[in-house]
N, CA, C and O atoms as a GROMACS GRO file, in nm:
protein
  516
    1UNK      N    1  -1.352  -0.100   0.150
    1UNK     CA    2  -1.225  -0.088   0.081
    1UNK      C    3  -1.165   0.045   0.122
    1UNK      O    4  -1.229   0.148   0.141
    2UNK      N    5  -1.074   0.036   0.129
    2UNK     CA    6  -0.968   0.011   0.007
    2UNK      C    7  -0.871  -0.097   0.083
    2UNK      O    8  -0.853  -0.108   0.204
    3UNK      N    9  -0.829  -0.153   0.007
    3UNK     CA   10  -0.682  -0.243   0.016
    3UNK      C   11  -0.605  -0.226  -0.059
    3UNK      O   12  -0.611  -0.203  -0.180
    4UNK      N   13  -0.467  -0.242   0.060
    4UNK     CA   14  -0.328  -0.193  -0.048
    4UNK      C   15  -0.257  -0.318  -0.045
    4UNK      O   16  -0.237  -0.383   0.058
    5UNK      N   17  -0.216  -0.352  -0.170
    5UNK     CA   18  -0.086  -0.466  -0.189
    5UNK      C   19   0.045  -0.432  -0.213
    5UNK      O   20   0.068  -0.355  -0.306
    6UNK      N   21   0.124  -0.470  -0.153
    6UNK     CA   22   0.257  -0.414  -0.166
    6UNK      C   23   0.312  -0.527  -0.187
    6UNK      O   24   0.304  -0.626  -0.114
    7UNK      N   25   0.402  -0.512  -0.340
    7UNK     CA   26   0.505  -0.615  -0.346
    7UNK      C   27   0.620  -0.608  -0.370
    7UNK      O   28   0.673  -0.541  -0.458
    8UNK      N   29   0.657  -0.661  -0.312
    8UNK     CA   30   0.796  -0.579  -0.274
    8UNK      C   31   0.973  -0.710  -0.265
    8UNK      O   32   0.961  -0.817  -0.205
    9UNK      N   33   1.070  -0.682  -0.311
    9UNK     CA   34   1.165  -0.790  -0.400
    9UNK      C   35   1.196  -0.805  -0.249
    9UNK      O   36   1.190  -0.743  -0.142
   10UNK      N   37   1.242  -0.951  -0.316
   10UNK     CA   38   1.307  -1.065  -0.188
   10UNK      C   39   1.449  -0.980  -0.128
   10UNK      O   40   1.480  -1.007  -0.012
   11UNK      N   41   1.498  -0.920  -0.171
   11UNK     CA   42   1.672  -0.898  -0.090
   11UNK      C   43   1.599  -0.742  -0.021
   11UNK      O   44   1.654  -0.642  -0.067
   12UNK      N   45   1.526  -0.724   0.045
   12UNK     CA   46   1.467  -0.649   0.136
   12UNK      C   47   1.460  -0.670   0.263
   12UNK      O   48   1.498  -0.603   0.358
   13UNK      N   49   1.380  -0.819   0.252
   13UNK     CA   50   1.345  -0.889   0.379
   13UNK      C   51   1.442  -0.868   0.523
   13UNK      O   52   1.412  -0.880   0.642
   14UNK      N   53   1.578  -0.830   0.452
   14UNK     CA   54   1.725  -0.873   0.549
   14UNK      C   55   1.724  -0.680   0.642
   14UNK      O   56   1.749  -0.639   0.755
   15UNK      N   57   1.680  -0.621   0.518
   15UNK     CA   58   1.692  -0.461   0.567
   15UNK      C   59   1.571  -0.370   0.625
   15UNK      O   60   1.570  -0.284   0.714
   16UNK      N   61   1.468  -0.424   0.538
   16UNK     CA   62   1.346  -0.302   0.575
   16UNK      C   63   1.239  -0.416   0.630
   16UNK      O   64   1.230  -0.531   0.587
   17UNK      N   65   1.166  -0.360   0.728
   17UNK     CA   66   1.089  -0.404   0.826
   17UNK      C   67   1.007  -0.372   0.772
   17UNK      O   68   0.983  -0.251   0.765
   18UNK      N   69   0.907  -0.490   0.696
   18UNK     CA   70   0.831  -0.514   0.591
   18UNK      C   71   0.644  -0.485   0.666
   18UNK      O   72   0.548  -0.422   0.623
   19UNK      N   73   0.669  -0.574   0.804
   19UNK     CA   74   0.557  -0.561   0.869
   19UNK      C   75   0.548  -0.421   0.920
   19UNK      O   76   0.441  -0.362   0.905
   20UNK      N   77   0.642  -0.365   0.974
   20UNK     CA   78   0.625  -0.250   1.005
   20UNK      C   79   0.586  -0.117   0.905
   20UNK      O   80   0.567   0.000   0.941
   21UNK      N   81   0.580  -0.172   0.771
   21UNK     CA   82   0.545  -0.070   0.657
   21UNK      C   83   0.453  -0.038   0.615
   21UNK      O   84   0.406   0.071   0.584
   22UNK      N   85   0.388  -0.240   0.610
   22UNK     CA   86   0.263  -0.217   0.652
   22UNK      C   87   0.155  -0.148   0.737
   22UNK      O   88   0.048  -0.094   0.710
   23UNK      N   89   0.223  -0.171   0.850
   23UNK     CA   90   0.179  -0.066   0.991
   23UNK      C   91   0.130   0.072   0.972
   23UNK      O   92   0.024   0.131   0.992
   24UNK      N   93   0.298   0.116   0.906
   24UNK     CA   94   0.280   0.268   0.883
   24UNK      C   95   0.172   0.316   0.746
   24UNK      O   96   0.095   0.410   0.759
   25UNK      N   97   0.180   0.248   0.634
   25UNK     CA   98   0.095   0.281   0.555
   25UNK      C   99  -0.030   0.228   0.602
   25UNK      O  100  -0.112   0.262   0.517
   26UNK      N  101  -0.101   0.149   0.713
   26UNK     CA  102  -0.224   0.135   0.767
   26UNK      C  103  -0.284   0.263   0.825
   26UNK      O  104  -0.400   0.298   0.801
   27UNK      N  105  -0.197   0.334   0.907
   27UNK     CA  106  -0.224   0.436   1.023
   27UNK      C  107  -0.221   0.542   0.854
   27UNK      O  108  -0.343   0.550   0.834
   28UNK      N  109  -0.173   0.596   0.770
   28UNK     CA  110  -0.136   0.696   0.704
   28UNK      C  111  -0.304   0.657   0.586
   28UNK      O  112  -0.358   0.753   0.531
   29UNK      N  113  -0.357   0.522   0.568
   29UNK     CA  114  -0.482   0.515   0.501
   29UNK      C  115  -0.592   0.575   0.614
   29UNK      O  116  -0.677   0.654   0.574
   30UNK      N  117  -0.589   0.547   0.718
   30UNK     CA  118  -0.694   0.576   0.802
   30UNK      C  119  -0.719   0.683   0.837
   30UNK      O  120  -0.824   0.717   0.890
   31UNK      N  121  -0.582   0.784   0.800
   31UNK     CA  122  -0.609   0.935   0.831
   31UNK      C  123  -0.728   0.943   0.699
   31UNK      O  124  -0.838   0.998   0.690
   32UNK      N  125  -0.668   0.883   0.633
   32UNK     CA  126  -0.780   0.984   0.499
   32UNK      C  127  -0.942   0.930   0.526
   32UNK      O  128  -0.982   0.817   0.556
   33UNK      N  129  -1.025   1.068   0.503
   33UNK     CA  130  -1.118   1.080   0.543
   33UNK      C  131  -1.242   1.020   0.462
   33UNK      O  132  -1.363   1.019   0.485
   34UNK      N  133  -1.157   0.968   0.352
   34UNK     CA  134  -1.263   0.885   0.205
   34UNK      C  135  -1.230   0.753   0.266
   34UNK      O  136  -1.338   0.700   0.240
   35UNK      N  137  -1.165   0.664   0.324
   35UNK     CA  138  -1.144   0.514   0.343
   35UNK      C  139  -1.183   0.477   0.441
   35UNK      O  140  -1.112   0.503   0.538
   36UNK      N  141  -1.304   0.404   0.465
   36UNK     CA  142  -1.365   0.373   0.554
   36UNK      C  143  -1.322   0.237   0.652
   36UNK      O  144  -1.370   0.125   0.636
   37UNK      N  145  -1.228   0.268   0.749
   37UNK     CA  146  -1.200   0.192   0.833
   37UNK      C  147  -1.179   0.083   0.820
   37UNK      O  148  -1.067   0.032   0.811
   38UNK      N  149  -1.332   0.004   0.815
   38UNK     CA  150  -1.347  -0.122   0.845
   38UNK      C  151  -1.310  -0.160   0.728
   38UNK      O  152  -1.249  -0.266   0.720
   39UNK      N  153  -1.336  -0.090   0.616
   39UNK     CA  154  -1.275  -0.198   0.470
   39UNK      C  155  -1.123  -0.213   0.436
   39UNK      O  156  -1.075  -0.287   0.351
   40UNK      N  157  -1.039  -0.104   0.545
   40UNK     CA  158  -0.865  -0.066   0.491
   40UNK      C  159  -0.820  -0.248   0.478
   40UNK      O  160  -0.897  -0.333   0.523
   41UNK      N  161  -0.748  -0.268   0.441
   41UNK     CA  162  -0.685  -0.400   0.411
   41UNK      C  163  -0.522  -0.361   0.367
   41UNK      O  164  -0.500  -0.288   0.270
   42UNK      N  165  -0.400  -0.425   0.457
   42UNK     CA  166  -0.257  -0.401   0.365
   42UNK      C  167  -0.264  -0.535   0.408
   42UNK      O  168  -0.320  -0.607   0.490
   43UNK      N  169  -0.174  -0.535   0.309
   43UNK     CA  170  -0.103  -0.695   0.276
   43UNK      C  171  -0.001  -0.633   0.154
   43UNK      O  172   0.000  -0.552   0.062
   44UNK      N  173   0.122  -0.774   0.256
   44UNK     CA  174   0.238  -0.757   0.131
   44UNK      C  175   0.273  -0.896   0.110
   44UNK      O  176   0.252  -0.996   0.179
   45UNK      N  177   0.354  -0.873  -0.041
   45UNK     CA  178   0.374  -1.032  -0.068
   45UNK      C  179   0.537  -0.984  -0.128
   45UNK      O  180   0.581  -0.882  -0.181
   46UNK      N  181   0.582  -1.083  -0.097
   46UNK     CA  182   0.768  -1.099  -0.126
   46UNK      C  183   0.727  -1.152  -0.302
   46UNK      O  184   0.634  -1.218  -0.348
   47UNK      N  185   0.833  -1.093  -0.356
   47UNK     CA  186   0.837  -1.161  -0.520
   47UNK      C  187   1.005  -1.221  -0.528
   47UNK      O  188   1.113  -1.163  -0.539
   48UNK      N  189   0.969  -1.362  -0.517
   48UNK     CA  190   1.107  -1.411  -0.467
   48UNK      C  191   1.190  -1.404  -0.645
   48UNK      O  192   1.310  -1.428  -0.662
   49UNK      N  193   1.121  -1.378  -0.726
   49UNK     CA  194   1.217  -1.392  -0.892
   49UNK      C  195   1.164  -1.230  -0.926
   49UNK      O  196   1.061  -1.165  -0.907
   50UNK      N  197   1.302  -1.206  -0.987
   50UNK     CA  198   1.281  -1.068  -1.027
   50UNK      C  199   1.401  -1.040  -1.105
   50UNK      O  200   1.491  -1.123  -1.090
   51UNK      N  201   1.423  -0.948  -1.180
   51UNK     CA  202   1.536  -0.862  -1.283
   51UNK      C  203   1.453  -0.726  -1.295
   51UNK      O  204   1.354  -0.681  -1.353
   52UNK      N  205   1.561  -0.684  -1.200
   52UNK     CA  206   1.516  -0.539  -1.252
   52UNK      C  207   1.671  -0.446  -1.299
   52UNK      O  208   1.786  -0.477  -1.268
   53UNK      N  209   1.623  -0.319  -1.386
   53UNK     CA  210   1.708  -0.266  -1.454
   53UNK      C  211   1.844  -0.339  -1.531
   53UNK      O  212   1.836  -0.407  -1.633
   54UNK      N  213   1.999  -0.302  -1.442
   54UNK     CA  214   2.074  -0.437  -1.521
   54UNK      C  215   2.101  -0.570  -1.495
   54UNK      O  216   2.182  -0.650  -1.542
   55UNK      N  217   2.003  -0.575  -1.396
   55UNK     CA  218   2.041  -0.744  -1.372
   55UNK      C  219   2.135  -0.757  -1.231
   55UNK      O  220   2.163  -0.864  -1.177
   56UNK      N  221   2.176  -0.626  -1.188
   56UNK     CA  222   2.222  -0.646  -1.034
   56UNK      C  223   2.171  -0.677  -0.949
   56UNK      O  224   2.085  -0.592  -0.934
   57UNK      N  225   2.161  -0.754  -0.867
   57UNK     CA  226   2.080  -0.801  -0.748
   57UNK      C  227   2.066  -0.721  -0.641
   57UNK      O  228   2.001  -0.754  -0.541
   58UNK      N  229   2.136  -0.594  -0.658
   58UNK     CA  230   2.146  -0.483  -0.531
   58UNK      C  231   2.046  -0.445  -0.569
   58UNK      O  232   1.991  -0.387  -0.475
   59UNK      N  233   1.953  -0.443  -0.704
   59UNK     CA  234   1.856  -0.314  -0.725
   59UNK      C  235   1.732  -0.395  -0.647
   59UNK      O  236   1.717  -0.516  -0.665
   60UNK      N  237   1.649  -0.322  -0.565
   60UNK     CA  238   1.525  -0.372  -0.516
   60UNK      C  239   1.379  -0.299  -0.561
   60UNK      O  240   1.380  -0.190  -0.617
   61UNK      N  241   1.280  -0.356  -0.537
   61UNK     CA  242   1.175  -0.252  -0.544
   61UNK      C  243   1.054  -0.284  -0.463
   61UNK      O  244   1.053  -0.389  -0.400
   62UNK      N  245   0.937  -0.191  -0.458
   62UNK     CA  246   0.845  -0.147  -0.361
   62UNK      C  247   0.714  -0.091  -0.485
   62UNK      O  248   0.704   0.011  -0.552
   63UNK      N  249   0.656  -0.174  -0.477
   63UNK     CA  250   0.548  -0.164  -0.553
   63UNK      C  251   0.354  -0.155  -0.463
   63UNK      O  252   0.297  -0.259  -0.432
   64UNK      N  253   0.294  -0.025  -0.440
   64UNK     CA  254   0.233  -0.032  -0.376
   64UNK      C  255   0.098  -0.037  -0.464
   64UNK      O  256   0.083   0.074  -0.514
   65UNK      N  257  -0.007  -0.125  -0.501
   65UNK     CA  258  -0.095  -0.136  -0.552
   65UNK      C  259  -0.223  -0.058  -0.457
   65UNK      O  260  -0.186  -0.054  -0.340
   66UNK      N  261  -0.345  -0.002  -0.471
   66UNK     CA  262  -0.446   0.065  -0.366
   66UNK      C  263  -0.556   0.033  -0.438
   66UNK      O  264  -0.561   0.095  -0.544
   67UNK      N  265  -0.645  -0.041  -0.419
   67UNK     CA  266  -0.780  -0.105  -0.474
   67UNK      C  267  -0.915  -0.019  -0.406
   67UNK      O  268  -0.949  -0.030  -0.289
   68UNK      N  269  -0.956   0.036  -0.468
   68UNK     CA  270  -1.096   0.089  -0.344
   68UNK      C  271  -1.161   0.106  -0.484
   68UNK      O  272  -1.121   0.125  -0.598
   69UNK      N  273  -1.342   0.082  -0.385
   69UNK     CA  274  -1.429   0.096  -0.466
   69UNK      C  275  -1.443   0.250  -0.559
   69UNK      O  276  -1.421   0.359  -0.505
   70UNK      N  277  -1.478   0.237  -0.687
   70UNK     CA  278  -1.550   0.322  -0.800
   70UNK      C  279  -1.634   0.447  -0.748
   70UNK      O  280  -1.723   0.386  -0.688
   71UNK      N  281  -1.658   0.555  -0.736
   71UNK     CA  282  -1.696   0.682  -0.714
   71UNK      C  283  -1.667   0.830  -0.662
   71UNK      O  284  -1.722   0.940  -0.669
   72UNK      N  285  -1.535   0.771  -0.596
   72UNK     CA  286  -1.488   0.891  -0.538
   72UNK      C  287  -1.405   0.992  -0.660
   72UNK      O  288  -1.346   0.944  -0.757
   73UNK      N  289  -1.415   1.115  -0.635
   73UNK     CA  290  -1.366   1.226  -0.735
   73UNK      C  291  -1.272   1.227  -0.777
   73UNK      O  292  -1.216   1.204  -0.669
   74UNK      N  293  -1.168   1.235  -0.865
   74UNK     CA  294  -1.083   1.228  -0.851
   74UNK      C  295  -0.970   1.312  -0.789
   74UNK      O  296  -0.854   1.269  -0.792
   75UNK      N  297  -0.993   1.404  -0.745
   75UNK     CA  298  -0.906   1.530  -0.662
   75UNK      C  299  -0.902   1.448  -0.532
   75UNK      O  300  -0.794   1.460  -0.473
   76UNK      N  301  -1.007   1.353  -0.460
   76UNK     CA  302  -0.979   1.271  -0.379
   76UNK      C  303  -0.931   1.142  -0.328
   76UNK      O  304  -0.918   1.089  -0.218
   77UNK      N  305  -0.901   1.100  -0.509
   77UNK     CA  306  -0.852   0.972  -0.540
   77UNK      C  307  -0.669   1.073  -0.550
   77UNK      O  308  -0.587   1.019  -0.476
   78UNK      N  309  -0.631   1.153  -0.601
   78UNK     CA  310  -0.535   1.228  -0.604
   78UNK      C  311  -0.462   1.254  -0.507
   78UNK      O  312  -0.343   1.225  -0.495
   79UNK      N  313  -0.562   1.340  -0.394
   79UNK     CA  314  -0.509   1.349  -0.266
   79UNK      C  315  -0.470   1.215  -0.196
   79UNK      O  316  -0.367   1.228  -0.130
   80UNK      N  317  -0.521   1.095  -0.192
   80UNK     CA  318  -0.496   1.009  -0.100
   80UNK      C  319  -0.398   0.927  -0.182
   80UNK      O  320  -0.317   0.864  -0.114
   81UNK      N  321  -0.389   0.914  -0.318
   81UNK     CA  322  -0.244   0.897  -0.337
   81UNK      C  323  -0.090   0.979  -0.291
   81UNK      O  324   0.018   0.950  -0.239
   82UNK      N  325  -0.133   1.050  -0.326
   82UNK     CA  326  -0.053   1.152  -0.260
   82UNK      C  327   0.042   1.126  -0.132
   82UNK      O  328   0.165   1.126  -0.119
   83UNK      N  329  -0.083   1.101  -0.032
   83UNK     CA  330  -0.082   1.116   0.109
   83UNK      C  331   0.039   0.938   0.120
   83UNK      O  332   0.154   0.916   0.158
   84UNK      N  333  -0.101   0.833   0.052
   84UNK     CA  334  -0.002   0.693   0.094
   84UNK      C  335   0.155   0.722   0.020
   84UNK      O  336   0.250   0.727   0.098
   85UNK      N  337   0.175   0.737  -0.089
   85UNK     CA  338   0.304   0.750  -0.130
   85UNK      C  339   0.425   0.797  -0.041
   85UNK      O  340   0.524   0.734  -0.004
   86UNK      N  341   0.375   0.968  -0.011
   86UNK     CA  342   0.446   1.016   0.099
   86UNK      C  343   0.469   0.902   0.183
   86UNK      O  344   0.562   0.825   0.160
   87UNK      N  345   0.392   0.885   0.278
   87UNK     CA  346   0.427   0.774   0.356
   87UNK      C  347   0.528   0.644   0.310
   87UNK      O  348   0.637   0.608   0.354
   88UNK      N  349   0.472   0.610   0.238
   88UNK     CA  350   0.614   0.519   0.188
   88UNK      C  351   0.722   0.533   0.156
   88UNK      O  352   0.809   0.446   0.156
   89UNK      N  353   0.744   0.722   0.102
   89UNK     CA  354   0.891   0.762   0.114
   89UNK      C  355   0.942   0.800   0.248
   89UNK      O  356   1.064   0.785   0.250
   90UNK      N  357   0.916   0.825   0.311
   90UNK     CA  358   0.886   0.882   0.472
   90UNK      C  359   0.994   0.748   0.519
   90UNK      O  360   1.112   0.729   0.548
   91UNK      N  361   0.836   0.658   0.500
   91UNK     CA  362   0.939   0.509   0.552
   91UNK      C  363   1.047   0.426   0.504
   91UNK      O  364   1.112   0.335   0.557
   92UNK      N  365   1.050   0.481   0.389
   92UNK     CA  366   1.190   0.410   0.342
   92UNK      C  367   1.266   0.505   0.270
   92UNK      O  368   1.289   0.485   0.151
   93UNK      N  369   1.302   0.594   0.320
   93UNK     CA  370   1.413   0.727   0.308
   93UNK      C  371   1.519   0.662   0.360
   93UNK      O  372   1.620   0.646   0.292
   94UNK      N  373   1.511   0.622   0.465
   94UNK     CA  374   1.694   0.573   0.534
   94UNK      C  375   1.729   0.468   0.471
   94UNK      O  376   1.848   0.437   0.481
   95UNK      N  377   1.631   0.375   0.380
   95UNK     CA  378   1.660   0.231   0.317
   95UNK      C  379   1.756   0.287   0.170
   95UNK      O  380   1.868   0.252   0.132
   96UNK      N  381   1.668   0.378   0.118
   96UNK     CA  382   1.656   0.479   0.001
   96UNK      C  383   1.802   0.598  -0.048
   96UNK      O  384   1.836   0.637  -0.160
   97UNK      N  385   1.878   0.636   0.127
   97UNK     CA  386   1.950   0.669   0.096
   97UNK      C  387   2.056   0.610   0.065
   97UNK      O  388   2.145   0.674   0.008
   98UNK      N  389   2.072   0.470   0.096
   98UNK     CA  390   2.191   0.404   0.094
   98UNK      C  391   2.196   0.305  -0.029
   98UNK      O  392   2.296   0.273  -0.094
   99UNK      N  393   2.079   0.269  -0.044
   99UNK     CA  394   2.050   0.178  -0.152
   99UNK      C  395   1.956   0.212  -0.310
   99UNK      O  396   1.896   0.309  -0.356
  100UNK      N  397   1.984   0.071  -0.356
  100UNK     CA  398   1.930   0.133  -0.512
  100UNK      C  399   1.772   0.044  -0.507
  100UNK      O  400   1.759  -0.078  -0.506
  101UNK      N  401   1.653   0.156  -0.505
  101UNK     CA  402   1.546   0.113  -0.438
  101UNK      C  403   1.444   0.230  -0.569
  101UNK      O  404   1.455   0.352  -0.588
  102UNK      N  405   1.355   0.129  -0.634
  102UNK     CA  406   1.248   0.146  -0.717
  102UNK      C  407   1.129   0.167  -0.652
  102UNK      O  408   1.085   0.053  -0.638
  103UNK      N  409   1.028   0.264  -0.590
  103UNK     CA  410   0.901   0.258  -0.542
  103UNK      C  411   0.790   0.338  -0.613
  103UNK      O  412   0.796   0.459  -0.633
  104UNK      N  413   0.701   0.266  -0.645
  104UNK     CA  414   0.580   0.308  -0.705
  104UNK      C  415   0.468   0.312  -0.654
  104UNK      O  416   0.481   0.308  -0.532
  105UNK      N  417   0.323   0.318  -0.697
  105UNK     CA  418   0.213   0.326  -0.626
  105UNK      C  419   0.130   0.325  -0.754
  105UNK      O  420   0.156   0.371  -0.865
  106UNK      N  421   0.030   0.265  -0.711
  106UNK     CA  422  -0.068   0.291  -0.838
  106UNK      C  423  -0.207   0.269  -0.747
  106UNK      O  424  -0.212   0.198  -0.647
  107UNK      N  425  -0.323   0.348  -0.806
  107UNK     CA  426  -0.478   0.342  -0.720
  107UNK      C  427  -0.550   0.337  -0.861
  107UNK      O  428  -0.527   0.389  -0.970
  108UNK      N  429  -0.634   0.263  -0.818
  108UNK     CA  430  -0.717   0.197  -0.940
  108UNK      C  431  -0.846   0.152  -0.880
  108UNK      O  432  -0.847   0.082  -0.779
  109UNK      N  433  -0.991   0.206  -0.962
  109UNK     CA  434  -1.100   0.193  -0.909
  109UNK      C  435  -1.135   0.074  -0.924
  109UNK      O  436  -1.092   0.041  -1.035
  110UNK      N  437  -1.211  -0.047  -0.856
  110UNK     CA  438  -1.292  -0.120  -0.853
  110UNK      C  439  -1.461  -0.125  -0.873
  110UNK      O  440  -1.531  -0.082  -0.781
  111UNK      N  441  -1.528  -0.182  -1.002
  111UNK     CA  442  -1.630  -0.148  -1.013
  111UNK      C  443  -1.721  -0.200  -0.984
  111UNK      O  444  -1.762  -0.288  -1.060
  112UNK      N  445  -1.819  -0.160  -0.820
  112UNK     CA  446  -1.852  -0.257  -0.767
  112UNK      C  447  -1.967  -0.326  -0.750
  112UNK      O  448  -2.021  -0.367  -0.648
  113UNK      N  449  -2.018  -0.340  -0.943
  113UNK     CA  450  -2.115  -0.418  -0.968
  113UNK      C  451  -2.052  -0.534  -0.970
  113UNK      O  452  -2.113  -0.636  -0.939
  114UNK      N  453  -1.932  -0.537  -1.003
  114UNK     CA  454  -1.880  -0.687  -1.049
  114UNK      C  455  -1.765  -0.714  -0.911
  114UNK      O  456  -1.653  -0.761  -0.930
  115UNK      N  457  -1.823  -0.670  -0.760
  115UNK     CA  458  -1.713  -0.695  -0.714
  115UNK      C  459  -1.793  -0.685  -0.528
  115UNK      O  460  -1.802  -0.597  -0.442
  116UNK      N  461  -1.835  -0.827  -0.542
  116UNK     CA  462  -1.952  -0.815  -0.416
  116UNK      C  463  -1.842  -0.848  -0.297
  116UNK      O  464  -1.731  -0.900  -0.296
  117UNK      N  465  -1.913  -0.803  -0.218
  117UNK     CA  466  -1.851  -0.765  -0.074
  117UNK      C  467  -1.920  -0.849   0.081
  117UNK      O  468  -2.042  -0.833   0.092
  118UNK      N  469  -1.870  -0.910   0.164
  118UNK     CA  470  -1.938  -0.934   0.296
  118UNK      C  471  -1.872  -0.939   0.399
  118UNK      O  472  -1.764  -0.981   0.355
  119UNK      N  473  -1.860  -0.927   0.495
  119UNK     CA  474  -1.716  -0.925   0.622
  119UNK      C  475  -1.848  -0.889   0.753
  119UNK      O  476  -1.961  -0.841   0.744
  120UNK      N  477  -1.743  -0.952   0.900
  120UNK     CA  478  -1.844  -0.879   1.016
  120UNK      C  479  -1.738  -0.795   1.130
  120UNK      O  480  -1.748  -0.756   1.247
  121UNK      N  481  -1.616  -0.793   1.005
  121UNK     CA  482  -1.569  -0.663   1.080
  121UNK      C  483  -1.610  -0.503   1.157
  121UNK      O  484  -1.576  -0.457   1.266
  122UNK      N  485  -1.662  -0.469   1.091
  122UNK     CA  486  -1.765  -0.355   1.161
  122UNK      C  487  -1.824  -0.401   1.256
  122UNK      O  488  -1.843  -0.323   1.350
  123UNK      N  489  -1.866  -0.521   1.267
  123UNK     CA  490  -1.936  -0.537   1.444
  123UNK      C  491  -1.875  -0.607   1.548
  123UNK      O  492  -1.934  -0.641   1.650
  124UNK      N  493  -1.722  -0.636   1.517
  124UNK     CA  494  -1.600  -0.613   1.591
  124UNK      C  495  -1.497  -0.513   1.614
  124UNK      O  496  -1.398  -0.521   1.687
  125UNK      N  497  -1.538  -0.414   1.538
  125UNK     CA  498  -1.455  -0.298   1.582
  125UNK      C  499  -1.481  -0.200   1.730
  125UNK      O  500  -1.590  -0.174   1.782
  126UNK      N  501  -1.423  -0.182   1.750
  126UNK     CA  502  -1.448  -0.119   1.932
  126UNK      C  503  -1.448   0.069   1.860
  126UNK      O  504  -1.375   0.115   1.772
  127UNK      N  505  -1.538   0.127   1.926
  127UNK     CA  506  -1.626   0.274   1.913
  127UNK      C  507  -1.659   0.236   1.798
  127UNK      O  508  -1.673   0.129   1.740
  128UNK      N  509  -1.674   0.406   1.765
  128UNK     CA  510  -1.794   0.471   1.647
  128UNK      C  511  -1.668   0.432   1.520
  128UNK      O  512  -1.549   0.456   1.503
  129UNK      N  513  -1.760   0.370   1.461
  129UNK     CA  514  -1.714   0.307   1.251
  129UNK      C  515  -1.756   0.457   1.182
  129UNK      O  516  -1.747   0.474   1.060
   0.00000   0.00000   0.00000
C-alpha cells in the first residue's frame, strides 16, 4: 500500500486530464520514502450525481482518498500528506484559477489484521523493489 482514490465530479472530464493526475500524483507517492512501490495503487472514479454548495453546476470537486497500511508515525503520515496534496494543487492550479473547484485529501490507516494482502507485482517489477 498505499492506494489513492480520487473522486472527482463529472463536468471535469471536458477540462482536466484526469489520467494525467493520476500520473502526476503516482510519480509525487513514489518520491515518498514510507510507500513502498510495489503496493502504490491510483485510481479515479467520475461521480456522475452530485450538488455541491448552491446547486450550480459550475462548482466541481477533487476528492483524494490515501489508504496505506497502520504503523507509520504520524509526522510521516503528515509529511506525505502534505507532499500528495501539494501535488494536486500544483496540478490543478490552472483548472483552479479559472474555475470554482473544491479539493480535499484525506489519509486514513488500514488495520492490517483485518485487511489481507497478495499480488506478484514485485516479481514483475524491473530493478531493486
Amino acid at each position: 500500500m498505499p492506494h489513492l482514490s480520487i473522486e472527482y465530479s463529472a463536468n471535469l472530464d471536458d477540462c482536466v486530464d484526469i489520467s494525467a493526475l493520476c500520473a502526476h500524483l503516482r510519480q509525487a507517492a513514489a518520491g515518498i520514502e514510507a510507500f513502498p512501490l510495489a503496493g502504490l495503487q491510483v485510481r479515479a472514479l467520475r461521480a456522475d450525481h452530485y450538488a455541491i454548495a448552491d446547486g450550480d453546476p459550475k462548482h466541481g470537486f477533487v476528492d483524494i482518498s490515501v489508504r496505506l497500511r497502520a504503523g507509520r508515525p504520524m509526522e510521516t503520515r503528515k509529511a506525505a500528506a502534505d507532499v500528495l496534496f501539494r501535488a494536486a494543487e500544483e496540478f490543478l492550479a490552472p483548472y483552479m484559477a479559472q474555475n470554482s473547484l473544491a479539493l480535499s485529501l484525506e489519509m486514513r490507516d488500514i488495520d492490517p489484521e483485518l485487511s489481507p494482502k497478495t499480488g506478484t507485482i514485485r516479481e514483475h517489477l524491473g530493478g531493486p523493489r
